[in-house]
Structure formats: C-alpha cells, structure tokens
C-alpha positions in Angstrom: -56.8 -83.5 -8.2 -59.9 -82.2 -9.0 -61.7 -83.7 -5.4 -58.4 -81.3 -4.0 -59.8 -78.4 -6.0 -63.1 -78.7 -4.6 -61.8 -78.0 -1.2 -60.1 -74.3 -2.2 -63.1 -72.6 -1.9 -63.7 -73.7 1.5 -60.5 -72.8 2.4 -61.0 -69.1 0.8 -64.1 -68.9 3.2 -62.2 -70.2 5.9 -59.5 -67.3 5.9 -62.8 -64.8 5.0 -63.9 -65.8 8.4 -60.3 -65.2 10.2 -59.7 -61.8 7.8 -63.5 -60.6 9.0 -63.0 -61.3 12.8 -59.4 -59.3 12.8 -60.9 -56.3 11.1 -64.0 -56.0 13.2 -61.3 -56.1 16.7 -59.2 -53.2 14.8 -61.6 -51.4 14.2 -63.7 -52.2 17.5 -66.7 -53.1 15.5 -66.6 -56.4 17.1 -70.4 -56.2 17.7 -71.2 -57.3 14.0 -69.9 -60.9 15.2 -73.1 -61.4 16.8 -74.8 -61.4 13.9 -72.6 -63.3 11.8 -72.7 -66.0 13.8 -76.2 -66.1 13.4 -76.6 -65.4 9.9 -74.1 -68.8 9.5 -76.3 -71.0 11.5 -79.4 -70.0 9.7 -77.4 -70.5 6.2 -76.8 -74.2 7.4 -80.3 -74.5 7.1 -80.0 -72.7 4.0 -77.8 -74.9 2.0 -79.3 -78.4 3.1 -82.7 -76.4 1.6 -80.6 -75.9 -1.3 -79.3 -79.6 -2.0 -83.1 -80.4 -1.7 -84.6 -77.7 -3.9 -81.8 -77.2 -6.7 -80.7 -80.8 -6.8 -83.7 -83.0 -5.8 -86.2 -80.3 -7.1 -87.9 -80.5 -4.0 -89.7 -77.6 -2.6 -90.3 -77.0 1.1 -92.1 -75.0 2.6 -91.9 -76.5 5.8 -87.5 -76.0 7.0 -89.0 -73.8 9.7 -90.7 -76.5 11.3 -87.5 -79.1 11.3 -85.5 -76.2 12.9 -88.0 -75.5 15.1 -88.2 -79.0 16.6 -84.2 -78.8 16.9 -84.4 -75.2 18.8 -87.6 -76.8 21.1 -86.2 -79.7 22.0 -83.1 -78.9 23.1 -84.2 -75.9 24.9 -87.5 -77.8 26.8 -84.7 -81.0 27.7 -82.3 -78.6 28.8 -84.3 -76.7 31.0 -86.9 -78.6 32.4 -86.2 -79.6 35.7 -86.7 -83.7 36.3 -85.2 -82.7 40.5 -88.8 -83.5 41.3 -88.5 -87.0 39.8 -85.2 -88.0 40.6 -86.6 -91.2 42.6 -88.0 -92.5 39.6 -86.6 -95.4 38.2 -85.4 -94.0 34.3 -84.4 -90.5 36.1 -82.4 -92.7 38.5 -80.8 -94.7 35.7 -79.9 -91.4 33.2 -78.3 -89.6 36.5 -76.1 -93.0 36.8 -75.0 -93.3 33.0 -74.3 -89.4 33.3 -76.7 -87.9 30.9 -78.1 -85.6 33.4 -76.7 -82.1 34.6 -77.1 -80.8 37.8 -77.0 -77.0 38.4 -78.4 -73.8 39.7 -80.8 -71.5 38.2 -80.4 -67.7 39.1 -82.3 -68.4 42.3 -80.2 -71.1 43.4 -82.8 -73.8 43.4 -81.0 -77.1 41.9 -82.0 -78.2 38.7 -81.7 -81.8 37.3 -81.5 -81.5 33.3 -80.6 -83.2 30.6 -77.1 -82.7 29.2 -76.8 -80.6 26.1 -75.4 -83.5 24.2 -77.8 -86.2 24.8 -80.5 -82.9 24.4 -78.8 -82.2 21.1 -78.4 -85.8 19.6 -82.3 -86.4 20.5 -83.7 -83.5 18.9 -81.6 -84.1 15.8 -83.1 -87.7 15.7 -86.4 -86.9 16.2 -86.5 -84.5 13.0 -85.1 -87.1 10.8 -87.2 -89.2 12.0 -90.0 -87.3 11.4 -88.8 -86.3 7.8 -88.4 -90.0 7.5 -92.3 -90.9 8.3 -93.6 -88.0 6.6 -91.2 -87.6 3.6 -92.4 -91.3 2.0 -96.4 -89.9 1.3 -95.5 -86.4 1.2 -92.6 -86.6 -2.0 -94.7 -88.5 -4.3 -97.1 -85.3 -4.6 -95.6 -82.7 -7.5 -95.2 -79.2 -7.7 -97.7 -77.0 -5.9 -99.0 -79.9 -4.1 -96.0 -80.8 -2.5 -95.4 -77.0 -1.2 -98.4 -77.0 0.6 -98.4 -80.1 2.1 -94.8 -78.8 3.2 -96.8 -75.7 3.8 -99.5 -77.8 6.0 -96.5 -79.5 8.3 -94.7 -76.1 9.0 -98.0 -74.7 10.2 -99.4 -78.2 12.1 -95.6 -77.3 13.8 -95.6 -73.6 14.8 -99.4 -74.6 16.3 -98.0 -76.9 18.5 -95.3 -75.2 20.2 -97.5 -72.0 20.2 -100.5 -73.8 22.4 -98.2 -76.4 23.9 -97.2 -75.3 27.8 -94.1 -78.0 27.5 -92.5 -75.4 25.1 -93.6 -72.0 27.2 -96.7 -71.6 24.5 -96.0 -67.7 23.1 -93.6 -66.9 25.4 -91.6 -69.9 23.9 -88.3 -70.8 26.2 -85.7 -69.2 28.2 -82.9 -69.8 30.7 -81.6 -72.5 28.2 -77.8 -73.3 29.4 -74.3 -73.1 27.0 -73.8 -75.9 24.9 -70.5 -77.0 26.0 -68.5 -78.5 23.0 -65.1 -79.6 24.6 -63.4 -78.7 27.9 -63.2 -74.6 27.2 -65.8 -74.7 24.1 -68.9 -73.7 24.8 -71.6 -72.5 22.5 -73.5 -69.8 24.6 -74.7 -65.9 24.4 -71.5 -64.7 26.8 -70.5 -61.8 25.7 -67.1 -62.6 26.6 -67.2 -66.0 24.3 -68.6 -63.6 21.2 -65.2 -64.8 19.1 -65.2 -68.3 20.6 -69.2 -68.3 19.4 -68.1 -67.0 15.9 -65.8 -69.7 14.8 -67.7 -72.4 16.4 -70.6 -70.7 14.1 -68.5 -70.8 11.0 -66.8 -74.4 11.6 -69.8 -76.0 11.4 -71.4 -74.3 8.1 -67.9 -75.2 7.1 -68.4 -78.7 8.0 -71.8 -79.0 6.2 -70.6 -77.3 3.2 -68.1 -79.7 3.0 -70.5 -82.2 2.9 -72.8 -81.4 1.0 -70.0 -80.4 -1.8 -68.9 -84.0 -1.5 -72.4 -85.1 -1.8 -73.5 -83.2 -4.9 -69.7 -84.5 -6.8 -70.7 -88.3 -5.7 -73.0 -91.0 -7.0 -75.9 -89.7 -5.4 -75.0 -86.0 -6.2 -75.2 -87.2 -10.5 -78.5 -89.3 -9.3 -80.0 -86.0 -8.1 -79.0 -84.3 -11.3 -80.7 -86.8 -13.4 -83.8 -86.5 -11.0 -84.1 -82.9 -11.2 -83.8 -82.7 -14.7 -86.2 -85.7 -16.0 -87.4 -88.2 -13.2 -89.1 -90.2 -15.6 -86.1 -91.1 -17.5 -83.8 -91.8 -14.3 -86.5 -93.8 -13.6 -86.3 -95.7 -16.7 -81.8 -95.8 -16.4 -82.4 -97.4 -12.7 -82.3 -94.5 -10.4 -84.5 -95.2 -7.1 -85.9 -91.8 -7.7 -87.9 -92.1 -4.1 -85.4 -93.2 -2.1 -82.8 -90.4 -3.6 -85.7 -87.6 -2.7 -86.4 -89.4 0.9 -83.0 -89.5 1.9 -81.8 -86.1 1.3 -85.2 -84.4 2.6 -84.3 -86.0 5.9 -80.7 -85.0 5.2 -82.2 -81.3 4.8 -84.3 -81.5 7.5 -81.3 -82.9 9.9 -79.3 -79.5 8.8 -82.0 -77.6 9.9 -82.8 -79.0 13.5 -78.8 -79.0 14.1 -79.0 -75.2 13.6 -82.1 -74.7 15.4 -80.3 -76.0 18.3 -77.6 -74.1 18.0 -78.8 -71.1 17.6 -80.8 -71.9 20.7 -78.0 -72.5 23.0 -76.5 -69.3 21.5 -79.3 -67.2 22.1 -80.6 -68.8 25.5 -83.8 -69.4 24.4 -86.1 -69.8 21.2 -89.6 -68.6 20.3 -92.9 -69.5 18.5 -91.7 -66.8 15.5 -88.6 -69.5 14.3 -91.3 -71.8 13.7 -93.2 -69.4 11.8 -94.4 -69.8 8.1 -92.6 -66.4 6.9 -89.4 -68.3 8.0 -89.8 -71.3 5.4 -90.6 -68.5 2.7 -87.4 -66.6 3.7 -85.3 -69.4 3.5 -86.9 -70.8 0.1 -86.5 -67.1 -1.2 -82.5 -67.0 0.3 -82.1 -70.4 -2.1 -84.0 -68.7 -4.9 -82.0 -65.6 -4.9 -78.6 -67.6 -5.1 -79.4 -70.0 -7.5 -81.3 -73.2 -7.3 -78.8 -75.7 -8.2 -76.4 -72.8 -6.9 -74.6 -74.0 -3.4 -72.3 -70.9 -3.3 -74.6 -68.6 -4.4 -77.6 -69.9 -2.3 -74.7 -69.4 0.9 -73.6 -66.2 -0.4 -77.2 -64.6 -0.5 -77.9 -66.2 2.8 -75.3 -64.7 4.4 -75.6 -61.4 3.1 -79.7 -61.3 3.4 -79.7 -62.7 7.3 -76.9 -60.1 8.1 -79.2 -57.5 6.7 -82.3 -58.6 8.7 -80.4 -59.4 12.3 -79.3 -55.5 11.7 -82.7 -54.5 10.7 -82.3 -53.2 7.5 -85.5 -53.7 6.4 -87.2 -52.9 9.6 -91.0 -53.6 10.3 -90.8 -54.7 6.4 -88.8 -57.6 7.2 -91.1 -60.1 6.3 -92.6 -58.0 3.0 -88.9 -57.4 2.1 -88.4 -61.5 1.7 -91.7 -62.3 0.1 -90.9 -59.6 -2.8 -87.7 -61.0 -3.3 -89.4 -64.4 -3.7 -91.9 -63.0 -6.5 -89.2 -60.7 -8.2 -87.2 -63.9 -8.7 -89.4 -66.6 -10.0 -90.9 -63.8 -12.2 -87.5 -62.6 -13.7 -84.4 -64.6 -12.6 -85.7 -67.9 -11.4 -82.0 -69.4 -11.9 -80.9 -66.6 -9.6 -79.3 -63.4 -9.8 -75.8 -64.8 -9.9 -76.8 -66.8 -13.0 -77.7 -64.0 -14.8 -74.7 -63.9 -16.9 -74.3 -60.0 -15.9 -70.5 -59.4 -17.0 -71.3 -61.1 -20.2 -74.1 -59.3 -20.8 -72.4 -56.2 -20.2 -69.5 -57.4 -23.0 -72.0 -57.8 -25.3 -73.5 -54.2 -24.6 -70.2 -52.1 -24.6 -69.0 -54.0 -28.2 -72.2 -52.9 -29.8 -71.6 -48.8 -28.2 -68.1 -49.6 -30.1 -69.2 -50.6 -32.9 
C-alpha cells in the first residue's frame, strides 16, 4: 500500500504535464514547450544532484562536467565523419554489426557516423566510469575539501573541451542529428516534433524520479539517511559508508551525462558554456533552494528556476541571479524555502493578532 502511494505523486505530475501541453495549444502559447522540455532535462540532472547532496551529504561542484561529457560525446560520435576510414578494419567491422549511420550533411557529402544509440550508451559509460575512478580518492575528503576537488574536476573538464579541436574548441559542436527513440520517436529540435520532444522530455524525468523515489524508500535509501546524519555511527552499525557514497555519485553523475545528451540531440549541438563552472553552482543552488534532502522540492525549484532563465528573466544577471540565491539560502534557509514551515508560521502569527 504504502509503495502504491509513493507512485500518486508521479502520476499527479504526469497529468500536469498532459494539462500544461493542452493549455499552451488553446491558447497558442505552444512556444513555452521549448523550454519546458529543457528545464526537465536539466532537472534530471537536478534530482540525481539531490539524492547525492541531501541523502549522501555529498557536495558537487563538478555535475557540469558529467553532463558535459554526455552532451560532447554524443555530439563529436555523432557527427564526426569516419567515411574517410571506412577501409579500416574496426570501421569495417562497426558498419557490419550496424552501429554506424550513413547520411547526408546539408551539402550532400556522405557521412559515416556513429548511431545515436551506441553514441548515447558510450558516453553514459564513460561518465560513470569516470565517477567511478575519481569518486574512490575524491569522497573520502570532507566538507570544503570535497567541493573543490569537485570544483577542480568540473574546471580540468570545461578546459578540455574548450582547447580540444575533437569537440569544436569554443565554438563547441553543431549539425548533431535526432536521436531516434523508436520507429516515429525521435528526440530532435524540429519544430514540428516540439510536443513529441515535450513528453519524451517529461517521460524520462518521470522515469528517474521514479527511481530515485524507489531508491531513497529502499535499503540503500535508510543507509544514506544514516550516513548523512552521523557517518561515524553507520560506520560502527555496519553500513559500508564508502561504497554507499561511490555508488550513488556515479549514480548522480550517470543522470547527468544522460541529460547532457539529450539535451544535445534536442538542441543540435552543445557548447563550452554547459561545462561551465556557474552551471555546477546553479544546479547545487536549484537543490539548495528546494530542500536538501527534499526530492520534490529540489524538482519543483528546478523547474520553475530553469524555466525562468531559458525565458531570460534574469537577463545578463543570469549567472549573479543563481549565485545570490546560493548565499541567501545557506545564510537563512539552508533546509530550503519549502521547509520553512511558512503556513504554520503564519498560524502562529494570526492566533497571537487574535488574541
């Protein structure tokens, strides 16, 4: 009964989603879609930084780099053209097994890429890997010292697509083809596919959140718990405290390069700014904003603060915009705004007015 129960609120989301997309076509505002679907793949990344800040109590300040590598990946497999090498023996042997795509580019010179699958499943692999190898050394340092080694990984990352030509160095990528899902499903930027795109979008943070619900109600989810609030002491009951932390950084860090590819396929391209270090800082201010330990809240407040930016809101203050909300929170609300306790607080006020 109560796993059954967990599963309303995603089904409440679920018809938001299908109520939001038949208002915006009767009222033609159909372009907001664009940036919904954008605002849910960046809060995928958003609540797999959550399950690792509020329930590990790990910090990160490196998520842009893991969606980075996704978006990069994808895109420079995907685009860069292996015709030239199609005598060579493993070019030869992915052509026969059917992991390459043949097609056109917009001067109709043939291209021999890797298909968007294979790109997508190698990308994903190569950030957990990577959170794998770097997560042991890194999550045994504490506190400040473990958000700027996070800090040091994002940065080592945005450098080396920035200067790398492989991944188009500032101009980043381009010309990166639809992601095609299923016969007629296709994650791409055509405009015609803008409604397709959106519940594609919000399936898969549906999917996630799913996950991660079933996750935190689990085993591991009260293992977490006990790590966050005293590691020393699960330590002492038999909780492999390291192994807990490893495994759902690289869980985190899998969310993360899944929507960096995504979003890349949906946009057509990606560029040095996703990998930037003002990108971990908004998404570790989205989390703090929600709620640390606050899955709901952390999606809520990344839904509504993405939204805000992709309209540009805040303008040229974008950036200043997230790193005040940041300092406002951990200096007056660092459980989050939505654990405030507002309505009971406002209880309390109006009986004393009465009395």
């Amino acid at each position: 009964m109560d796993s059954a129960r967990r599963y309303i609120p995603v089904a409440a989301l679920l018809a938001a989603v299908v109520a939001v997309q038949v208002a915006t076509a009767l009222t033609g505002t159909a372009y907001y879609l664009t940036q919904l679907t954008m605002a849910a793949y960046y809060s995928l990344v958003v609540i797999g930084l959550c399950v690792l800040m509020g329930y590990a109590g790990q910090i990160s300040l490196g998520h842009a780099g893991f969606f980075a590598i996704g978006g990069y990946l994808a895109a420079g497999l995907t685009t860069h053209n292996l015709a030239g090498l199609k005598n060579h023996a493993l070019v030869e042997f992915l052509a026969r097994s059917g992991l390459l795509l043949s097609r056109q580019d917009s001067y109709g010179a043939t291209l021999l890429t890797v298909q968007p699958w294979v790109a997508c499943i190698i990308a994903v692999l190569t950030a957990g890997s990577i959170a794998f190898a770097i997560g042991g050394p890194v999550l045994k340092l504490k506190g400040h010292y473990l958000a700027m080694a996070t800090l040091g990984f994002g940065i080592i990352i945005f450098r080396i697509v920035l200067g790398s030509a492989y991944f188009g160095e500032a101009d980043g990528i381009s010309g990166v083809p639809g992601f095609r899902l299923l016969p007629g499903l296709e994650v791409s930027g055509d405009f015609g596919a803008r409604i397709q795109n959106y519940y594609i979008a919000w399936g898969l943070l549906a999917i996630g959140l799913t996950l991660l619900l079933n996750l935190i109600h689990s085993r591991v989810g009260r293992a977490l718990r006990a790590i966050h609030g005293a590691e020393e002491a699960a330590g002492a009951m038999g909780v492999d405290s390291a192994r807990y932390k490893l495994y759902i950084f690289v869980l985190s860090a899998v969310f993360a390069a899944t929507a960096g590819v995504f979003v890349t396929h949906y946009n057509g391209g990606i560029g040095p700014s996703e990998a930037g270090v003002m990108k971990s800082v908004r998404y570790v201010a989205i989390v703090a904003v929600g709620g640390m330990a606050n899955l709901w809240g952390a999606l809520l407040m990344g839904i509504v603060l993405n939204v805000l930016s992709l309209r540009g809101v805040f303008g040229t203050y974008d950036d200043a915009v997230f790193g005040s909300i940041l300092i406002t929170i951990m200096l007056f609300a660092p459980q989050g705004i939505l654990r405030l306790g507002l309505g009971r607080r406002l209880r309390v006020l109006f009986a004393r007015e009465r009395k």
